[in-house]
C-alpha positions as CSV (number, residue, x, y, z in Angstrom):
1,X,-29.6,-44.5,-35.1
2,X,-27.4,-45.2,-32.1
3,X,-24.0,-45.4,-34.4
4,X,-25.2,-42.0,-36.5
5,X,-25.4,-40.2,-32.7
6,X,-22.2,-41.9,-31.7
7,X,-20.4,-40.6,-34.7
8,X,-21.7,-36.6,-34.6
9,X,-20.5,-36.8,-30.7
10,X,-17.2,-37.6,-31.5
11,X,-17.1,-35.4,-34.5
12,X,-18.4,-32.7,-32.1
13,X,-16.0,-33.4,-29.7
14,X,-12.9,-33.6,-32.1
15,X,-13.6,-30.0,-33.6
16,X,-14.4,-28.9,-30.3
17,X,-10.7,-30.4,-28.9
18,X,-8.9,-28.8,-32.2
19,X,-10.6,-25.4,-31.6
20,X,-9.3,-25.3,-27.8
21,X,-5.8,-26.3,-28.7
22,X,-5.8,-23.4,-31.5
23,X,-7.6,-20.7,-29.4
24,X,-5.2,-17.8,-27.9
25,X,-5.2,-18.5,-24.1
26,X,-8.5,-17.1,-22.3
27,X,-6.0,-15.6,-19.3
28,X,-2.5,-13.8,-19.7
29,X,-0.3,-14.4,-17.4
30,X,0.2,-11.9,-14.0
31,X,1.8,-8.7,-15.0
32,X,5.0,-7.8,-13.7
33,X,3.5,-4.9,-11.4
34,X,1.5,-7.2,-9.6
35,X,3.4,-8.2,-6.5
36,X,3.4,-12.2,-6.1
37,X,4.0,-11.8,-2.5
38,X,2.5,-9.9,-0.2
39,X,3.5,-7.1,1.6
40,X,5.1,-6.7,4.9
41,X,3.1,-5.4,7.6
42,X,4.0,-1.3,8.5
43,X,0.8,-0.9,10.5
44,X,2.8,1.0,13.8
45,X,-0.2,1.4,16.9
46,X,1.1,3.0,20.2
47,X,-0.3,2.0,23.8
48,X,-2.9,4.4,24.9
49,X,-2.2,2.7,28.8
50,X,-1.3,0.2,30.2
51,X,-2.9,-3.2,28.6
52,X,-3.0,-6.6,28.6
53,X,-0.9,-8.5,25.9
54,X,-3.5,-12.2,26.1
55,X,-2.7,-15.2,23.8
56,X,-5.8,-17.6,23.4
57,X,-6.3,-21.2,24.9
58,X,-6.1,-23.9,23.1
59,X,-9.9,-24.5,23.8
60,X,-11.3,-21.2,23.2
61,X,-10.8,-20.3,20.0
62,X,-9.1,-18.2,18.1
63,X,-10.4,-14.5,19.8
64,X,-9.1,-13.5,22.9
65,X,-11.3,-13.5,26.5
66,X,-10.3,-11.8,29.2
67,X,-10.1,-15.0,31.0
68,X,-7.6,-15.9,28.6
69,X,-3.6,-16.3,29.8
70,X,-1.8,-13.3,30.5
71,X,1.4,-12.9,28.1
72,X,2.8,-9.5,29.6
73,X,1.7,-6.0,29.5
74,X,2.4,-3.4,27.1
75,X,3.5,0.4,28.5
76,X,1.7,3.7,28.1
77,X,3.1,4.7,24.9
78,X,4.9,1.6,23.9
79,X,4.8,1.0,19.7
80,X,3.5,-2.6,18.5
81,X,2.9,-3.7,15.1
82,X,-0.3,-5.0,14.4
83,X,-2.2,-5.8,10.6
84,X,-4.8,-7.8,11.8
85,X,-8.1,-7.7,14.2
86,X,-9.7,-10.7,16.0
87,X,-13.5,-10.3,16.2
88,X,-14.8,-11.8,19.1
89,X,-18.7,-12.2,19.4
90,X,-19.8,-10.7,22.8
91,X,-20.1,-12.4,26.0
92,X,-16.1,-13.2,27.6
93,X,-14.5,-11.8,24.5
94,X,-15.7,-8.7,25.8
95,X,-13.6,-6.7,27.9
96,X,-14.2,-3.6,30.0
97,X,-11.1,-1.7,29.7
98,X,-10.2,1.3,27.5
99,X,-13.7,1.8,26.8
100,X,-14.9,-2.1,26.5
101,X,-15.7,-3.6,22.9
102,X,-15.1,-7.3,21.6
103,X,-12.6,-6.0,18.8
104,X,-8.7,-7.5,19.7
105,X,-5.3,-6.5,17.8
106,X,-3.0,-8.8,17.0
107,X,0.5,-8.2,17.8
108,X,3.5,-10.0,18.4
109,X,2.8,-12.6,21.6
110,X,-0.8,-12.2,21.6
111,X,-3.8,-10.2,21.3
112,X,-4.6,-6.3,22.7
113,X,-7.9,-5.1,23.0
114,X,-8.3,-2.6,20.1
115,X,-9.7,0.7,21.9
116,X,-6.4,0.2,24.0
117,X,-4.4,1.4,21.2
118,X,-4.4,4.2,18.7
119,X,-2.3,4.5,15.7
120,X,1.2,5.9,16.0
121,X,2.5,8.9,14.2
122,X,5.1,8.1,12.4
């Protein structure tokens, strides 16, 4: 009984290997419309007043606190680039300025509480 088993297994397994090797492939390949890399960031926000460009400690995460080290301070009206928000959770990601929140923009050098800027027209 064991060798009759033995031998529909294998004969399962060979028709199964010659019906894979013969089948049209299940995925086509990416089209050439679909861009491969992604695009550069145009996102252009504009300073609403003076704020607080902070890059994160080592230790605290990767979201902003307004305990966090001061990288410089970015004009009334200054134009950053910025694709990406860092969600902090409450407590001393919070911040009080322009209106408070926990939400942080990233732009280049750091982070920028979120309510601090508005998008720019272009």
């Amino acid at each position: 009984m064991h060798l009759t088993r033995r031998l529909f297994t294998t004969a399962a397994a060979f028709v199964l290997a010659t019906a894979l090797s013969t089948a049209p492939p299940a995925a086509a390949a990416p089209t050439a419309s679909a861009p491969t890399v992604s695009a550069p960031c145009t996102s252009m926000w504009e300073a609403v007043q003076r704020a607080a460009v902070r890059k994160p400690a080592g230790n605290e995460g990767p979201v902003a606190t307004t305990m966090s080290p001061l990288v410089r301070y970015l004009r009334r009206g200054e134009k950053v680039r910025s694709c990406v928000v860092a969600v902090g959770r409450g407590g001393r990601s919070a911040y009080r300025e322009c209106g408070g929140g926990s939400q942080w923009r990233i732009v280049l050098g750091g982070q920028v509480p979120a309510r601090c800027l508005k998008r720019a027209r272009p």
